[in-house]
VOBA-1610 file (N, C-alpha, C; in pm, whole numbers, padded with zeros to 5 digits, always signed):
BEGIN
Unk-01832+01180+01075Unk-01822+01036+01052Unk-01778+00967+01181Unk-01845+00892+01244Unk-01791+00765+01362Unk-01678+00737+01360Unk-01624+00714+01421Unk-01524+00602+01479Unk-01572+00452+01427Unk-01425+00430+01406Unk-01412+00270+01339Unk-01453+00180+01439Unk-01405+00211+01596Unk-01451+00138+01704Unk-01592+00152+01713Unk-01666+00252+01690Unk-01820+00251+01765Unk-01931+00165+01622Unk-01841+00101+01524Unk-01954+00028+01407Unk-01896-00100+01431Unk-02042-00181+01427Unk-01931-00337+01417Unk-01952-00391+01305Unk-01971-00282+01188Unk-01873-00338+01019Unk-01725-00301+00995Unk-01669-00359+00935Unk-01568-00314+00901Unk-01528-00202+00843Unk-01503-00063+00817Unk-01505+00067+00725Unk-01393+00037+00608Unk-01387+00036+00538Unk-01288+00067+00418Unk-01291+00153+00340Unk-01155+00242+00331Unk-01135+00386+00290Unk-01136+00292+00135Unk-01146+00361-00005Unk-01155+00316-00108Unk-01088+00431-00208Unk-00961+00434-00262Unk-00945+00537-00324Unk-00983+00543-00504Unk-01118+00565-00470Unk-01184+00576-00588Unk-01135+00668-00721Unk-01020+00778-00737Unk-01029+00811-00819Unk-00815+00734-00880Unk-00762+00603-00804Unk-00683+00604-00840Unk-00707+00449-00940Unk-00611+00495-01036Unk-00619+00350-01112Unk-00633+00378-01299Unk-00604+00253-01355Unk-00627+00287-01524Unk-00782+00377-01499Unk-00844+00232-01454Unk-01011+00224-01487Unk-01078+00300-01422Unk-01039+00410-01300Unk-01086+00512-01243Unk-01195+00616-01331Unk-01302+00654-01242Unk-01349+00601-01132Unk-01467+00499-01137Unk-01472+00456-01277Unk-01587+00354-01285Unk-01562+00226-01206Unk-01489+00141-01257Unk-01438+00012-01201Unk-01406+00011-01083Unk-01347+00130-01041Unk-01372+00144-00887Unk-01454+00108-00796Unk-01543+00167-00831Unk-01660+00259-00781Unk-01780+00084-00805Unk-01789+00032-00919Unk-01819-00121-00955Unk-01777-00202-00840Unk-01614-00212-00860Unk-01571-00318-00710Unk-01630-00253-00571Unk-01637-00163-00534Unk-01628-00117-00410Unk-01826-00167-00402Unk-01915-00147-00485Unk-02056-00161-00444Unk-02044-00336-00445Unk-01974-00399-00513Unk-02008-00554-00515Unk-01922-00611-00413Unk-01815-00535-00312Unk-01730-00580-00181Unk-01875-00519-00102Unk-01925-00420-00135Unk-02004-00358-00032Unk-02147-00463-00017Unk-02165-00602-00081Unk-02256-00692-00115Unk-02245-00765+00033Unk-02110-00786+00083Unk-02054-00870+00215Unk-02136-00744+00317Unk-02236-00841+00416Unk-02330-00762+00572Unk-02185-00680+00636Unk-02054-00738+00640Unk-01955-00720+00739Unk-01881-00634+00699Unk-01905-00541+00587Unk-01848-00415+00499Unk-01937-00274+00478Unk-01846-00202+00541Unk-01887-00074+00485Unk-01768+00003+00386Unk-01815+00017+00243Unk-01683+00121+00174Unk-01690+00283+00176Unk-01634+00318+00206Unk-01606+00446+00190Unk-01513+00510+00079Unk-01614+00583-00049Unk-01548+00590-00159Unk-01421+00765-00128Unk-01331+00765-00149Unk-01250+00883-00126Unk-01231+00959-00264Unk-01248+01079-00280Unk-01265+01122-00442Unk-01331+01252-00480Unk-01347+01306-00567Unk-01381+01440-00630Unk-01549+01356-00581Unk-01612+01421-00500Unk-01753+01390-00491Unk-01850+01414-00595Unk-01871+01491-00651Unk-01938+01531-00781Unk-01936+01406-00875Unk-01831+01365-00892Unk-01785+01301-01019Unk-01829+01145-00953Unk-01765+01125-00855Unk-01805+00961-00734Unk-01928+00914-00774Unk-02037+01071-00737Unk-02149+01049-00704Unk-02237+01039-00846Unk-02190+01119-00925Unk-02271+01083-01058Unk-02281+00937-01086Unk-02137+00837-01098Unk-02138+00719-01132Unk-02181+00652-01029Unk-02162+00675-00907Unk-02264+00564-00811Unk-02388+00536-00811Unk-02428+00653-00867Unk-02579+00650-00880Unk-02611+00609-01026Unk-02494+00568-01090Unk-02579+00493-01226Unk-02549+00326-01179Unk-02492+00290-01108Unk-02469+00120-01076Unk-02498+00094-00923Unk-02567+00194-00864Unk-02616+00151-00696Unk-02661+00310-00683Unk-02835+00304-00715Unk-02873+00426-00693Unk-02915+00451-00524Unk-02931+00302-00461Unk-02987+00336-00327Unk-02855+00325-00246Unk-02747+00308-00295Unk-02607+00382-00243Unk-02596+00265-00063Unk-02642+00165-00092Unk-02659+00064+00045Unk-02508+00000+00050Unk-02464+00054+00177Unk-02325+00021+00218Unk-02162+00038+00154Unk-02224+00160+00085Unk-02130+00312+00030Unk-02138+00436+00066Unk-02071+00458+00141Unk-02091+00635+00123Unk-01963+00708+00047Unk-01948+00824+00052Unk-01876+00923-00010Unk-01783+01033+00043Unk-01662+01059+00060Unk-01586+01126+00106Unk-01512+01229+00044Unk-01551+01375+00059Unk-01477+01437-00061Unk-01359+01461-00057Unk-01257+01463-00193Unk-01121+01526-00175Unk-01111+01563-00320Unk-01074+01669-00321Unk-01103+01796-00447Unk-00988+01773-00524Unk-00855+01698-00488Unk-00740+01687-00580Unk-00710+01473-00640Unk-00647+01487-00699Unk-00646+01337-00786Unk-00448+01365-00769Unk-00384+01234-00742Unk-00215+01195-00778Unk-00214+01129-00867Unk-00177+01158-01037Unk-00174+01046-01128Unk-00048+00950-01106Unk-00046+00907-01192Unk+00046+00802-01194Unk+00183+00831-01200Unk+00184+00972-01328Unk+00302+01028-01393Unk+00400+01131-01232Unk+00327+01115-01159Unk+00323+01245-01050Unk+00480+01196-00986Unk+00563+01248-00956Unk+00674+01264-00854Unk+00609+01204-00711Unk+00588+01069-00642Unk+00528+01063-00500Unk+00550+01162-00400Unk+00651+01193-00341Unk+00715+01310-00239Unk+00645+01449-00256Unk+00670+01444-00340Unk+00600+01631-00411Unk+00493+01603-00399Unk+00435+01540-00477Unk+00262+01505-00502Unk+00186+01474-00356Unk+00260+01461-00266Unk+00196+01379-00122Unk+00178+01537-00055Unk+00302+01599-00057Unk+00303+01724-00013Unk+00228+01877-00047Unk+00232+01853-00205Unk+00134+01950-00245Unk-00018+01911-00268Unk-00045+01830-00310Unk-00198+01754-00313Unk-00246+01698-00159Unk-00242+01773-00114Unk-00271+01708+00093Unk-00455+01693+00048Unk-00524+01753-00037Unk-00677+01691-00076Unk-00702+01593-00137Unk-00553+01519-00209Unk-00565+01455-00283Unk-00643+01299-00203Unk-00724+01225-00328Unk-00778+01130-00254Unk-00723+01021-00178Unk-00532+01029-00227Unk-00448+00924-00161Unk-00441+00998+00026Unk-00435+01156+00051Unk-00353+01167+00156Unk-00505+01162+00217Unk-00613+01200+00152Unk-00733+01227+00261Unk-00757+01070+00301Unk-00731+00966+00216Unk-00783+00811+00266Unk-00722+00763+00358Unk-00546+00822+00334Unk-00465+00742+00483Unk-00501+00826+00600Unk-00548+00994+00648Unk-00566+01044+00720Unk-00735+00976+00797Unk-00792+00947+00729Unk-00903+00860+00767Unk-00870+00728+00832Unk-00808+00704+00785Unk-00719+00579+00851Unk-00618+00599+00965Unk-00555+00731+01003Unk-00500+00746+01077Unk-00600+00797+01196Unk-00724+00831+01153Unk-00813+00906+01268Unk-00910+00789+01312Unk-00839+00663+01269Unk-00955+00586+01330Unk-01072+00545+01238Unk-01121+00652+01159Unk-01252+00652+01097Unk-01308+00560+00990Unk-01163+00470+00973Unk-01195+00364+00905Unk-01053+00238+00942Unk-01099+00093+00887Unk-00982+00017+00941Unk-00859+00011+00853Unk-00908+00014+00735Unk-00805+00007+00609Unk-00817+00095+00499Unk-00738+00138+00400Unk-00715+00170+00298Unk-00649+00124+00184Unk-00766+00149+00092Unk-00718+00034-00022Unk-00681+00134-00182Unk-00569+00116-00218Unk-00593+00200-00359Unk-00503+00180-00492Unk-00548+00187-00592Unk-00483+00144-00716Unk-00403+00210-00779Unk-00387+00326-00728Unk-00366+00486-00761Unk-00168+00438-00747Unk-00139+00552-00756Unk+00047+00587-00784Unk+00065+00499-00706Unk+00183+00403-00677Unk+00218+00289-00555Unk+00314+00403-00486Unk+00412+00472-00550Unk+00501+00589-00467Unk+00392+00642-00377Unk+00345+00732-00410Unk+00292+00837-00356Unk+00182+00735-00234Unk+00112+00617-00236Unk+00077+00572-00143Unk+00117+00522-00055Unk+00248+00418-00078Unk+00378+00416+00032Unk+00426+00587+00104Unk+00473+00712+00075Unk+00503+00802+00089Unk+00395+00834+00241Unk+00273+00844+00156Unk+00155+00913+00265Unk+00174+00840+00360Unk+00167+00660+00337Unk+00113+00605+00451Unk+00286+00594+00557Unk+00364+00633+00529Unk+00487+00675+00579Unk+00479+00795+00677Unk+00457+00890+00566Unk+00447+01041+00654Unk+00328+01071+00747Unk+00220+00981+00742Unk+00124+00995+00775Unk+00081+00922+00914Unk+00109+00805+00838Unk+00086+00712+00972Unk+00194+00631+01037Unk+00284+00644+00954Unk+00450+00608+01012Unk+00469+00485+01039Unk+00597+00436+01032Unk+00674+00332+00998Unk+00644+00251+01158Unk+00654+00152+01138Unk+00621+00046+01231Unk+00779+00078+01268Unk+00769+00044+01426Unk+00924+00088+01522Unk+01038-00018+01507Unk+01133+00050+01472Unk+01229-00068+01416Unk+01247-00115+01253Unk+01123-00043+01164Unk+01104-00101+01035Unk+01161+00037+00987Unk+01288+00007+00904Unk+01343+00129+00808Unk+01301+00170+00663Unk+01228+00085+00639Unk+01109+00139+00477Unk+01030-00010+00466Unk+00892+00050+00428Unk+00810-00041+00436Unk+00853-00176+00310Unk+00724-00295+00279Unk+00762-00318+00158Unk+00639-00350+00123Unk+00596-00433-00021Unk+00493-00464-00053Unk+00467-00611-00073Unk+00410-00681-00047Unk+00430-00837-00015Unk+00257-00905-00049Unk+00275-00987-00123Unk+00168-01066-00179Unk+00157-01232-00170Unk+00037-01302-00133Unk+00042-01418-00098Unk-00025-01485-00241Unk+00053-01573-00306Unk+00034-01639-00391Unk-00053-01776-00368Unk-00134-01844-00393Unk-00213-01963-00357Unk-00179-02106-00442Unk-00021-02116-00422Unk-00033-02219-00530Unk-00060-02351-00484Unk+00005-02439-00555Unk-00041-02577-00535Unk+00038-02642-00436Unk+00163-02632-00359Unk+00186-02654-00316Unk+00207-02599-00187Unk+00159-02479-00163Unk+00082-02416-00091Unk+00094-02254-00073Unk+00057-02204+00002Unk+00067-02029+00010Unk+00235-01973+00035Unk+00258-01905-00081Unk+00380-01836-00084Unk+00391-01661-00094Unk+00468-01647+00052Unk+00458-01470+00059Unk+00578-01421-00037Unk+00523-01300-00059Unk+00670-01274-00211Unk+00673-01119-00147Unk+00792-01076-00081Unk+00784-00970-00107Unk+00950-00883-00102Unk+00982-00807-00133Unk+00906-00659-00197Unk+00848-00673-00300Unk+00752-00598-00303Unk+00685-00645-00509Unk+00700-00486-00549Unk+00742-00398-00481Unk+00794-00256-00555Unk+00817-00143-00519Unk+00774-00174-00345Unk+00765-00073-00240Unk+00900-00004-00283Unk+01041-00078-00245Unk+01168-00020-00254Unk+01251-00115-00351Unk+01298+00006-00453Unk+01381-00073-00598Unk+01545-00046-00519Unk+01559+00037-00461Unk+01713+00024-00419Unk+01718+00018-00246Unk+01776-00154-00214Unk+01733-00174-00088Unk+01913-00216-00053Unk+01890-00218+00072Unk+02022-00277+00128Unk+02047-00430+00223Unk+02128-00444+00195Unk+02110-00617+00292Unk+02026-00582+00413Unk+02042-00532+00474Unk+01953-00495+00617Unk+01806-00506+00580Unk+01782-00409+00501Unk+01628-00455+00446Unk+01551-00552+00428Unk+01661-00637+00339Unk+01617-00780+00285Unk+01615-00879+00444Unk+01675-00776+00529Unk+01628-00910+00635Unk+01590-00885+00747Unk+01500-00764+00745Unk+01404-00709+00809Unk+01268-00716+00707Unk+01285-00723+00552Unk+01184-00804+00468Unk+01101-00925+00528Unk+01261-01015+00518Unk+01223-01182+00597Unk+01160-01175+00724Unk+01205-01073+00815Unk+01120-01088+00976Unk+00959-01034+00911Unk+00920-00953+00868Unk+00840-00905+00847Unk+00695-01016+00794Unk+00728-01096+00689Unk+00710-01215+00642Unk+00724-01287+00748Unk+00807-01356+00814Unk+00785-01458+00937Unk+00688-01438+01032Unk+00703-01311+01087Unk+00529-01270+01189Unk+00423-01307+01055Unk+00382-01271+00944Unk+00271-01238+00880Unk+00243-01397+00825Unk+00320-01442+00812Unk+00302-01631+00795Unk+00253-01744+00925Unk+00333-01666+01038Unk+00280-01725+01152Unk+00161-01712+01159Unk+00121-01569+01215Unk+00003-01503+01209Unk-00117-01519+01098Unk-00170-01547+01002Unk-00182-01572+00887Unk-00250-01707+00872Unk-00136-01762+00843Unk-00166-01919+00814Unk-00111-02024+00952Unk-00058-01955+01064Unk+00013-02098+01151Unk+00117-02118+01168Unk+00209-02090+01041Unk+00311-02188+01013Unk+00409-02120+01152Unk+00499-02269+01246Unk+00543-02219+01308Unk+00681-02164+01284Unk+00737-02181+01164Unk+00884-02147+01141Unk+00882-02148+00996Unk+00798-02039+00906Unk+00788-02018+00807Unk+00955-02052+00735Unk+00956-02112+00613Unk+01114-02090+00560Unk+01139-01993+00484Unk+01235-01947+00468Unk+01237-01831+00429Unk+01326-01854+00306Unk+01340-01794+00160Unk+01439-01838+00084Unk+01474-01649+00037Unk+01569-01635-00055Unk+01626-01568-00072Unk+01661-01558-00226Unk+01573-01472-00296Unk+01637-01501-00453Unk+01728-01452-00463Unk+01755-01528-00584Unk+01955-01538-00640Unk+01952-01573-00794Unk+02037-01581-00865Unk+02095-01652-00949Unk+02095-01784-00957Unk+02151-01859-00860Unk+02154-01918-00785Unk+02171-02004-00656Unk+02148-02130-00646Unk+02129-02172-00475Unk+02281-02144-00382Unk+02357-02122-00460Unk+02527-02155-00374Unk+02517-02004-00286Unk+02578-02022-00157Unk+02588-01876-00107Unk+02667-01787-00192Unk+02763-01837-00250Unk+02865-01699-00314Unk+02776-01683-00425Unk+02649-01726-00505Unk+02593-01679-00602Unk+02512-01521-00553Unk+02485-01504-00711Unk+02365-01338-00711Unk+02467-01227-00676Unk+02390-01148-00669Unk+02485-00947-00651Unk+02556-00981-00513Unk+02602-00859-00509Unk+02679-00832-00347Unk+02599-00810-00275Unk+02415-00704-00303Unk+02323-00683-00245Unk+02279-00812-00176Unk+02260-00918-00286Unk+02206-01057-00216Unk+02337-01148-00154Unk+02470-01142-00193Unk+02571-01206-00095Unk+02553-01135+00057Unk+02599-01065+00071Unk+02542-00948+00195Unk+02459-01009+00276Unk+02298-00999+00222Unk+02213-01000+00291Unk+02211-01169+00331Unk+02261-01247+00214Unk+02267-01406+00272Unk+02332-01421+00390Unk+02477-01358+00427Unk+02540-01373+00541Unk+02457-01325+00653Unk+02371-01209+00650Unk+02292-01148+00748Unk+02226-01290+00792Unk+02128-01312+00697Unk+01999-01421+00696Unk+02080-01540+00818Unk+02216-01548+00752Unk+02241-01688+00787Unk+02267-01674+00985Unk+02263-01508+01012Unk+02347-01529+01115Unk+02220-01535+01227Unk+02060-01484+01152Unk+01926-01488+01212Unk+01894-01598+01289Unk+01791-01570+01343Unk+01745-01692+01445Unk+01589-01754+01323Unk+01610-01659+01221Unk+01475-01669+01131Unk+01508-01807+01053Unk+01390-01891+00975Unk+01436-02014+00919Unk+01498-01984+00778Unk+01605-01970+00738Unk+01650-01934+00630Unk+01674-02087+00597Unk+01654-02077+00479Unk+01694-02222+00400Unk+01831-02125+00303Unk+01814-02052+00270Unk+01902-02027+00161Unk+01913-01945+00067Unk+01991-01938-00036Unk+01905-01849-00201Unk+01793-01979-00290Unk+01733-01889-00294Unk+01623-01964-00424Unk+01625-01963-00561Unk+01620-01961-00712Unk+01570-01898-00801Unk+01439-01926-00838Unk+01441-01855-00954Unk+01315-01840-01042Unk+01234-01960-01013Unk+01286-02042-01051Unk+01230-02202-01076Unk+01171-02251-00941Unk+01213-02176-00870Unk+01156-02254-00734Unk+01023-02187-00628Unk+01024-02063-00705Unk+00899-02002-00665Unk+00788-02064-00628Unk+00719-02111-00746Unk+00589-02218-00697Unk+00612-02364-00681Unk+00726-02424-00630Unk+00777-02532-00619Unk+00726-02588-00467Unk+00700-02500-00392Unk+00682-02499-00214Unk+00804-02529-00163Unk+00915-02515-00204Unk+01084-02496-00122Unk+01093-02376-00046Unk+01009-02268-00074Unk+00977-02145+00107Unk+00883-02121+00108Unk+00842-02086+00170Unk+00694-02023+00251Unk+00698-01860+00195Unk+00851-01802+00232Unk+00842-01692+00203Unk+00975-01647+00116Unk+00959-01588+00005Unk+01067-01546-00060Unk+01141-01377-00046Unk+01209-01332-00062Unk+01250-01219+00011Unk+01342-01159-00160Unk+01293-01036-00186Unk+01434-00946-00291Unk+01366-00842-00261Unk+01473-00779-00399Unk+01455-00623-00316Unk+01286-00601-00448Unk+01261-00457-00445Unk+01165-00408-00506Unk+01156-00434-00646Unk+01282-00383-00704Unk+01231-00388-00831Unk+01280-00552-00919Unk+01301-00588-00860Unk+01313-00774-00934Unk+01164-00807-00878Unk+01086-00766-00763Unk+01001-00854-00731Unk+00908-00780-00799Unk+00891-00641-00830Unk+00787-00632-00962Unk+00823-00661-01074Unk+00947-00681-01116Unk+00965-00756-01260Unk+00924-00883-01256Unk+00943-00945-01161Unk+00913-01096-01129Unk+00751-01133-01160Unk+00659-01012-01040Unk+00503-01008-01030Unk+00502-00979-01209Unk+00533-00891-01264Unk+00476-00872-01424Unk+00507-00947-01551Unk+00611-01032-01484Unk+00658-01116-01594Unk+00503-01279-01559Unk+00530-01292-01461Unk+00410-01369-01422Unk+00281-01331-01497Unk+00272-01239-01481Unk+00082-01213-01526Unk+00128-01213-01646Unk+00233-01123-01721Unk+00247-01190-01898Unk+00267-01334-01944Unk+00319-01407-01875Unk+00309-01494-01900Unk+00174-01614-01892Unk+00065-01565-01750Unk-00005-01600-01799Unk-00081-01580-01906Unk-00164-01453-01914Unk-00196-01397-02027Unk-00178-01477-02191Unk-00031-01495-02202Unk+00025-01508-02337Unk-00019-01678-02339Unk-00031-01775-02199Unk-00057-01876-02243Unk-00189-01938-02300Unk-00271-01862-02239Unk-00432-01839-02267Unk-00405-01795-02420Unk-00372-01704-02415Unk-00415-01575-02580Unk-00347-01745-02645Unk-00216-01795-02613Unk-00209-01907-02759Unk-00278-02053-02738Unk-00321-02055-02657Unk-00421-02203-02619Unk-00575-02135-02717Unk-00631-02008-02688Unk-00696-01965-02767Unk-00665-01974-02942Unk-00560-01909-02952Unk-00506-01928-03120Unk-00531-02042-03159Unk-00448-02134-03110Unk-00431-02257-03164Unk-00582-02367-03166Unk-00693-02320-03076Unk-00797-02339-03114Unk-00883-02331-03269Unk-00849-02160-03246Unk-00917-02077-03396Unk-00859-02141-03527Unk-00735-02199-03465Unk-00657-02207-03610Unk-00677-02364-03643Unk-00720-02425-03560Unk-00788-02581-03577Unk-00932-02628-03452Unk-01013-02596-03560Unk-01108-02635-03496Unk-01148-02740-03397Unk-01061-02887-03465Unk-01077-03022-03470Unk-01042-03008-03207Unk-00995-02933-03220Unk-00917-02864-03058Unk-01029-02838-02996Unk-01113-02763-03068Unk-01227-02700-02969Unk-01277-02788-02877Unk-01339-02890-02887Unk-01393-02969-02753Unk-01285-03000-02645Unk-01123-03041-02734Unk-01048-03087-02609Unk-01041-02919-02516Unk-01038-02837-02592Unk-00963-02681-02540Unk-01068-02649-02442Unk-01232-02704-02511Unk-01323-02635-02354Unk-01340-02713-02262Unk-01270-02828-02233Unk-01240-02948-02133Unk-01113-02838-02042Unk-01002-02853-02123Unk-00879-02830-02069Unk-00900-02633-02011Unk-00980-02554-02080Unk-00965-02428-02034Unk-00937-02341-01928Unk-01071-02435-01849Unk-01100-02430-01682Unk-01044-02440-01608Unk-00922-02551-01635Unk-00803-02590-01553Unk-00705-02534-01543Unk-00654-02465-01670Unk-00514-02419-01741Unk-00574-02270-01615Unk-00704-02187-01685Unk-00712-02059-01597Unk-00741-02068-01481Unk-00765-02199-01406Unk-00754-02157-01205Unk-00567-02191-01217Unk-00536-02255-01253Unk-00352-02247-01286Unk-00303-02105-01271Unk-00338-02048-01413Unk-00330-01942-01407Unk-00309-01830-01313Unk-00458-01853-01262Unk-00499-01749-01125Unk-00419-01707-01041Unk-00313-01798-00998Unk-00257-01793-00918Unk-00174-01650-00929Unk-00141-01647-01042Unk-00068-01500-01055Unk-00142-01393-01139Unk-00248-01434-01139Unk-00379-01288-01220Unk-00436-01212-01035Unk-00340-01115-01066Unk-00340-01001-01000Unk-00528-00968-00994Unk-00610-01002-01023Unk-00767-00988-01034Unk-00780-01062-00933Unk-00710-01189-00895Unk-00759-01269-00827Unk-00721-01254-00637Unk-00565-01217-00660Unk-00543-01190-00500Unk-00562-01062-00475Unk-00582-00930-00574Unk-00659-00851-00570Unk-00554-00716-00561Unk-00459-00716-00440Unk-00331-00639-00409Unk-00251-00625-00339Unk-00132-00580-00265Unk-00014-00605-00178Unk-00065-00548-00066Unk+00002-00600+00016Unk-00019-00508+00194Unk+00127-00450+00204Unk+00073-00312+00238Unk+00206-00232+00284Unk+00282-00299+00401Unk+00392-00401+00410Unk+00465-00401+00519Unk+00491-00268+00603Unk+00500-00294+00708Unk+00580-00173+00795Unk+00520-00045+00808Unk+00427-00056+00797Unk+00326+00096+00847Unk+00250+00044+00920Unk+00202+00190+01007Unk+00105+00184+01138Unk-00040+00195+01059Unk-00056+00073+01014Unk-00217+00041+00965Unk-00199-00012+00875Unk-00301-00080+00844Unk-00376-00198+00671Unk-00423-00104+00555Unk-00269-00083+00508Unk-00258-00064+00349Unk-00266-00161+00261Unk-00354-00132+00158Unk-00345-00244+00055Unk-00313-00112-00089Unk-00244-00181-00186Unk-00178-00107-00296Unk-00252-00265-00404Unk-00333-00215-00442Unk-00385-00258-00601Unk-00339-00244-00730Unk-00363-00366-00819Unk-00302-00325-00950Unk-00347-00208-01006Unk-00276-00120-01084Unk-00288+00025-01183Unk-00402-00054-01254Unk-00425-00153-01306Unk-00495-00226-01438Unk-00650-00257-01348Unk-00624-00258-01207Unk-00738-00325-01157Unk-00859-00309-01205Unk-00929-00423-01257Unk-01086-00407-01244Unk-01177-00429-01145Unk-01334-00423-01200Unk-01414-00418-01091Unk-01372-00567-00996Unk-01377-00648-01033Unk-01321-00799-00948Unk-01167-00785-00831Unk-01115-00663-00915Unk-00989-00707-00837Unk-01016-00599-00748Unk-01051-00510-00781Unk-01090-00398-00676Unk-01189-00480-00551Unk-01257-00520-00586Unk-01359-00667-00499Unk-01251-00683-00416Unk-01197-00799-00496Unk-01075-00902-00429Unk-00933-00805-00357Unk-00914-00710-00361Unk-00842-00589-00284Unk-00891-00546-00154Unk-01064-00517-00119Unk-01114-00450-00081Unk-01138-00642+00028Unk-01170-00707+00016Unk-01197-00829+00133Unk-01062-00890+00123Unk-00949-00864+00083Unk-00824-00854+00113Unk-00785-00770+00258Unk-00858-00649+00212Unk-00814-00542+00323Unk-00931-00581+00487Unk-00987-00634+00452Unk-01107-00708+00551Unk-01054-00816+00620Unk-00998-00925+00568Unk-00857-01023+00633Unk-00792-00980+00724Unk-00668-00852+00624Unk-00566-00792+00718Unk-00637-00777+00874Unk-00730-00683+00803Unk-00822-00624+00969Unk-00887-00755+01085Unk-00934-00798+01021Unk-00971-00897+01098Unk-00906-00990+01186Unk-00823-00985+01158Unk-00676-01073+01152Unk-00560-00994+01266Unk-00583-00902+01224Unk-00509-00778+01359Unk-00357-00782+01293Unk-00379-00801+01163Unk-00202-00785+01078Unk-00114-00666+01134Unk-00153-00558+01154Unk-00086-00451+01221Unk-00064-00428+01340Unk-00159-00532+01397Unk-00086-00517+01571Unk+00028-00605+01576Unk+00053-00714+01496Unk+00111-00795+01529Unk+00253-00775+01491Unk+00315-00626+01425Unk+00443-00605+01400Unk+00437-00486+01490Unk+00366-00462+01553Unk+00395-00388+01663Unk+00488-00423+01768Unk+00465-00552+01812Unk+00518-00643+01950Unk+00684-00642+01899
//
């Protein structure tokens, strides 16, 4: 296989056998990203099995090929162990492709441990960065908001949270422009002595930065546009990301009900539908597709477990951005 330098498409490693919907929906997103002239996917996976289903939804296989790796990391798997004993597995063979050059990014839906882990042991921590994180750009209305950790690390330390925030400040500059991204800090709430000792801590850090800290944030202020970038540790910011998508979900499923259950609604409901779900969107994980590994040497993207063929799409020209964009050189400096 070439070098990533000697094609002038983009390569994307694709870890086709991770995810609910594996390896169909996969294998779906990756031929309809592979629709863009400026993409090549590269599916990573039990070849046998890849190749049966590629050839029932893209038999002339145009701007897919196939990469074998004889082992699968489920979900249930220990990451550490599983990275170490499964070295065929399709997570370690996609970041080693990525570490050899042979492609620009890697994208996968598969265990989030065990893909942080590889792209750690594998391709290693950006210099100065003490654990990566996972960070997602929201599109709301008041404008683009970076959120991260979304689950990389559930037990972090003030230092983290503000090597989080630098991390976010290059990727906002870089990105979108902004010259002094703000940075907020969830809490309880806005007062410095509010939230854990984890977040008192890290507020005093923030405050003593040259970074734009405004402060602590809460809940409420997320899609408000009061930061650019919000900063916690791992596991509030995937409770945060999943409480979001349930909540959209649940508002649809009862805007739907309350249709069924009075007809007299139906015309206003298919007026109002359209609107309520680009609202929505903003936090349907289908739509921004999946997180970029902060702090590794290369463009990781970590996809929803649930992903379908769309979000696998929207993951996969996610990971085409990063690259394009030179996201990983730029925490190099």
């Amino acid at each position: 296989m070439p070098k990533q330098k000697a094609s002038k498409k983009i390569r994307i490693a694709l870890d086709a056998m991770g995810g609910d919907h594996a390896p169909e929906e996969i294998i779906k997103g990756a031929i309809a990203a592979a629709d863009d002239s400026d993409l090549d996917v590269v599916l990573v996976g039990q070849e046998s099995v890849v190749q049966e289903e590629l050839n029932k939804h893209n038999p002339a296989g145009c701007g897919v090929s196939v990469v074998h790796a004889s082992q699968v990391i489920t979900m249930e798997e220990r990451p550490v162990s599983a990275v170490k004993e499964k070295r065929d597995s399709s997570i370690v063979v996609g970041v080693h492709l990525l570490k050899g050059g042979e492609v620009a990014a890697f994208v996968s839906a598969g265990n989030t441990g065990a893909v942080m882990t590889a792209a750690s042991l594998i391709l290693g921590r950006t210099k100065g960065i003490h654990r990566p994180a996972l960070g997602a750009v929201f599109p709301f209305p008041s404008g683009p908001l970076l959120c991260l950790d979304l689950g990389a690390s559930s037990d972090c330390k003030p230092m983290l949270l503000a090597q989080f925030a630098k991390m976010g400040t290059i990727y906002m500059r870089m990105i979108f422009g902004m010259d002094s991204p703000r940075i907020g800090l969830l809490s309880s709430g806005e007062e410095d002595t509010k939230g854990s000792q984890l977040v008192q801590k890290a507020h005093r850090m923030l405050r003593k930065s040259k970074l734009n800290f405004i402060g602590n944030v809460e809940g409420r202020d997320i899609a408000s546009g009061r930061a650019d970038v919000i900063v916690t540790d791992g596991f509030t910011g995937n409770v945060l990301l999943k409480l979001g998508e349930g909540l959209g979900e649940m508002l649809l499923d009862s805007l739907r009900k309350a249709v069924a259950e009075n007809p007299k609604l139906k015309e206003a409901a298919d007026l109002v539908e359209p609107t309520f779900k680009s609202v929505i969107s903003t936090l349907d994980y289908r739509q921004y597709g999946g997180a970029l590994l902060f702090g590794v040497k290369g463009n990781v993207i970590v996809a929803h477990g649930r992903s379908d063929a769309d979000a696998i799409r929207n993951a996969i020209i996610s990971a085409k951005r990063e690259v394009s964009q030179e996201v990983s050189e730029a925490f190099k400096g």
